[in-house]
N, C-alpha and C positions, 0 to 999 in steps of 0.2 A: 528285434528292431526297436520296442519301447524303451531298452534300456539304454539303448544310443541318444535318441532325443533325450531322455533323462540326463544323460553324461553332460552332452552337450548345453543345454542347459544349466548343468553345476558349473559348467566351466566356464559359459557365458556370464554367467554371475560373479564366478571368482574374480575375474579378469575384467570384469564393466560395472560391475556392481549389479544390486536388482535394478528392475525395471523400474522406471519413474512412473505413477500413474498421472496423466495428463500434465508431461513437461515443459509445455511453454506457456500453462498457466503456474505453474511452479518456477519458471524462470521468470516471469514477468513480476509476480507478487515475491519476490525474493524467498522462495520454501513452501510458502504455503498454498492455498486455493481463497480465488477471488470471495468466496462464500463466508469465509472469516476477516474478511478486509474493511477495516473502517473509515480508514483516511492514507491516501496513497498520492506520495511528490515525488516527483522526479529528481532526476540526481543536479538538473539545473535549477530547478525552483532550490535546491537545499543549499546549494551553491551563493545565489542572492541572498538568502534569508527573508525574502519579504513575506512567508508566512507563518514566522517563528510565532504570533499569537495563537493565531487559528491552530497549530501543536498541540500549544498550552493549550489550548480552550478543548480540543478534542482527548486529552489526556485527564483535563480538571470533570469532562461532561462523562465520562468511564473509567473509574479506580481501577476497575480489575482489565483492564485490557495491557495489551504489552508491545513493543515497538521491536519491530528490524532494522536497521540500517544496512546499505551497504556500503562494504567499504572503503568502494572504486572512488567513492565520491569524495576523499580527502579530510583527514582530519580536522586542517581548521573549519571548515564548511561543517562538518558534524557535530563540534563544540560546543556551540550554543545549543543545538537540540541535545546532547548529550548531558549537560547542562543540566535541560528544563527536567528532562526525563528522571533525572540521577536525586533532582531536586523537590520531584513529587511521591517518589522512590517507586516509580514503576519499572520491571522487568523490562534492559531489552539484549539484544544479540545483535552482533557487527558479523554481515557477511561476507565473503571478499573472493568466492571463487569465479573461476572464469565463468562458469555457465551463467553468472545472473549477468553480463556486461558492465560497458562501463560507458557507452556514449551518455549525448547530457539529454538525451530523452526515458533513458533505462530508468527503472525506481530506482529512488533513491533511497526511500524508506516508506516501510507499508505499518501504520497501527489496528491489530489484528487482536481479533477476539481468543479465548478458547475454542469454541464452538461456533457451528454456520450464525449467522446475523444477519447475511444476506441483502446488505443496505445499500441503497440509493440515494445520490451520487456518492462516492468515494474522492473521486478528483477535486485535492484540496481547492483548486479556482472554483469548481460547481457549487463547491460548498459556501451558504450564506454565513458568514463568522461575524465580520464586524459591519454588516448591516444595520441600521439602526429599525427599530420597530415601523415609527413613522417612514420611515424613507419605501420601508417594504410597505407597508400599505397603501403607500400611494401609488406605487407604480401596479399594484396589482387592481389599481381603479380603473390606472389609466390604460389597462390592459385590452389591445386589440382582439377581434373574433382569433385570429391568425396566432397570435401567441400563445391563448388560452388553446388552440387546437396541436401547436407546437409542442407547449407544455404536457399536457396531456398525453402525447404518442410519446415525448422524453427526446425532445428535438432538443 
């Protein structure tokens, strides 16, 4: 009887490939896991380009890190990050199969460490980029009891 679930399993492999270890955070981060994810937009945000700095500036703040794209998201939309990427000579890879999708809320490109990093937030909008110093210090004056308890839980 061992040898039959054995079979069975070689042939569920042949025929489906192995098993994904946790697949819909492997579809969600285009391949890999949320734990090496550094900066992550969707296939709409890449589409506008309104955070083509904040790329740059997450790419200039980690030499050694490396970017996905995927490839639902259209050539000329990818251009300009392709671009920036090609232009600071970081590693990246163009994804394109069906399991990562292609609506304009799917990623559209995840920049990804070797190793876990484990960072908070990822979501290029959470991210403060072009912030200026003073602007942040003031509004964290002008911070309510509510925000600072918001902030705090990761509201």
């Amino acid at each position: 009887m061992p040898d039959k679930d054995q079979l069975t399993s070689h042939l569920d492999n042949a025929m489906y490939g192995p098993p994904k270890l946790h697949p819909d955070e492997q579809r969600r981060y285009l391949g890999t896991f949320r734990e090496r994810v550094s900066l992550l937009m969707s296939i709409e945000q890449l589409q506008k380009g309104e955070y083509l700095s904040a790329f740059r500036a997450e790419l200039n703040a980690h030499p050694d890190y490396q970017v996905i794209f995927n490839g639902h998201t259209g050539m000329s939309a990818l251009q300009p990050y392709l671009q920036i990427a090609g232009s600071l000579q970081r590693a990246f890879t163009i994804v394109q199969d069906d399991f990562y999708g292609d609506s304009p809320t799917a990623s559209g490109l995840v920049v990804i460490a070797k190793t876990a990093i484990n960072q908070y937030p990822i979501k290029v909008e959470e991210k403060a980029f072009e912030q200026p110093a003073e602007q942040h210090a003031a509004q964290k004056d002008q911070s309510t009891f509510w925000t600072k308890i918001k902030r705090h839980l990761g509201f």
